[in-house]
C-alpha positions, 0 to 999 in steps of 0.5 A: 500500500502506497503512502496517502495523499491529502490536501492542507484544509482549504487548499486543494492539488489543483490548479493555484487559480487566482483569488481576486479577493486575495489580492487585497493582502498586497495593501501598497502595492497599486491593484492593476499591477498586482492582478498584471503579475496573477496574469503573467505567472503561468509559466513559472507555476506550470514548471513548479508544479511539474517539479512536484510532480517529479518529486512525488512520482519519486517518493511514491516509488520509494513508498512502494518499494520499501513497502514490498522489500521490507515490509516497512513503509517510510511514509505515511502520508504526503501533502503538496501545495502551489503558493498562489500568485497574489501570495508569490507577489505579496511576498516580493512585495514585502521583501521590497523585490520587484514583483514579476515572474523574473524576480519570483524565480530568482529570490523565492525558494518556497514556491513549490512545496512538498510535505511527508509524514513519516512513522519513524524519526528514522524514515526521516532521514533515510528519505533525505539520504536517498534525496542524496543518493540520487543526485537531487541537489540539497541547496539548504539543510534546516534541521529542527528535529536536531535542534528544535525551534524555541516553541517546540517545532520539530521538522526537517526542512529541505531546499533541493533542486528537482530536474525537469524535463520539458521539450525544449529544456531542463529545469532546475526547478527549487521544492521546499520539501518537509520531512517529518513524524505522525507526532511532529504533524500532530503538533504543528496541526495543532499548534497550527489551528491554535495561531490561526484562531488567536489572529496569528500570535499564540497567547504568551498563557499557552506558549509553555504548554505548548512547548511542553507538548511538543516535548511530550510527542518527541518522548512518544517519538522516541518510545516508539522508535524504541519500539520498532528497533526492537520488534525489527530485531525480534524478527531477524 
């Protein structure tokens, strides 16, 4: 069985069609130019979203395979998502970068996105270690599973470069990858709902609870590893 694909709440797999409405969150930036910039970034999330497409054709087969040669599935589940254009625009506007295709493509990383949830701190890395293996550039390694945020947040970030093969060319095309547990997932759900709720801030009353929840899941983390070391030795 092959790893499970879901859609972030409110966001969907297909097409990033642009919101009229959320071209409000660009506030100085004069409207006319900001629904020119929706109109003119087809290419650029064509190509991204073939880049994720590549990567997930790759895990999948990885999911697969691992699933039939050892009865062990790295992954859980996998979520991916296209920035929509009026927040690819929002964000050069806030860096103070021109807003066009050109400057996107350049000073944005994080355009295409890809999340994997793993059972094991363990898949984690071998995940990252067949990226390696397989020639898939890393161009930026944010680990905050060795070191946590200050809020508690564990997850494995990956900047890597995913070929692309169109008819004409190849791209380098840049995928935010994360990598990370069921129990961290849990946690930055949560945490998640909570920001979303209290108008992006969490309350300075729940900060220590929060933190002492995330070192709560990163002990059942560990245990469960504990565990699965050892039914694979009692197996062998």
């Amino acid at each position: 069985m092959g790893p499970r694909d879901r859609s972030p709440r409110g966001g969907s797999r297909g097409w990033p069609y642009p919101q009229r409405s959320a071209i409000e969150q660009l506030g100085s930036m004069d409207r006319d130019d900001a629904l020119a910039f929706v109109r003119q970034t087809g290419d650029l999330l064509m190509v991204h979203k073939f880049g994720v497409d590549e990567l997930m054709t790759k895990l999948r087969i990885w999911s697969e395979e691992f699933d039939y040669a050892h009865e062990h599935d790295p992954i859980e589940h996998i979520t991916s998502r296209i920035k929509r254009p009026e927040a690819i625009a929002a964000k050069l506007a806030r860096r103070g970068l021109p807003v066009d295709p050109v400057s996107a493509r350049e000073h944005l990383t994080d355009i295409a996105g890809v999340r994997v949830v793993c059972p094991f701190i363990s898949d984690v890395y071998l995940l990252r270690d067949l990226i390696r293996q397989h020639q898939i550039e890393i161009v930026q390694t944010k680990d905050y599973i060795a070191a946590p945020k200050p809020n508690g947040y564990r997850s494995l970030h990956l900047i890597i470069k995913v070929p692309v093969h169109l008819s004409d060319r190849t791209e380098l095309v840049a995928v935010e990858l994360q990598l990370r547990t069921i129990a961290m997932d849990f946690w930055a759900a949560v945490e998640h709902e909570l920001l979303y709720k209290s108008g992006g801030e969490v309350p300075e009353s729940f900060a220590a609870e929060l933190k002492a929840a995330a070192e709560a899941a990163a002990g059942l983390d560990a245990q469960m590893s504990s565990l699965h070391q050892r039914s694979e030795g009692a197996s062998d």
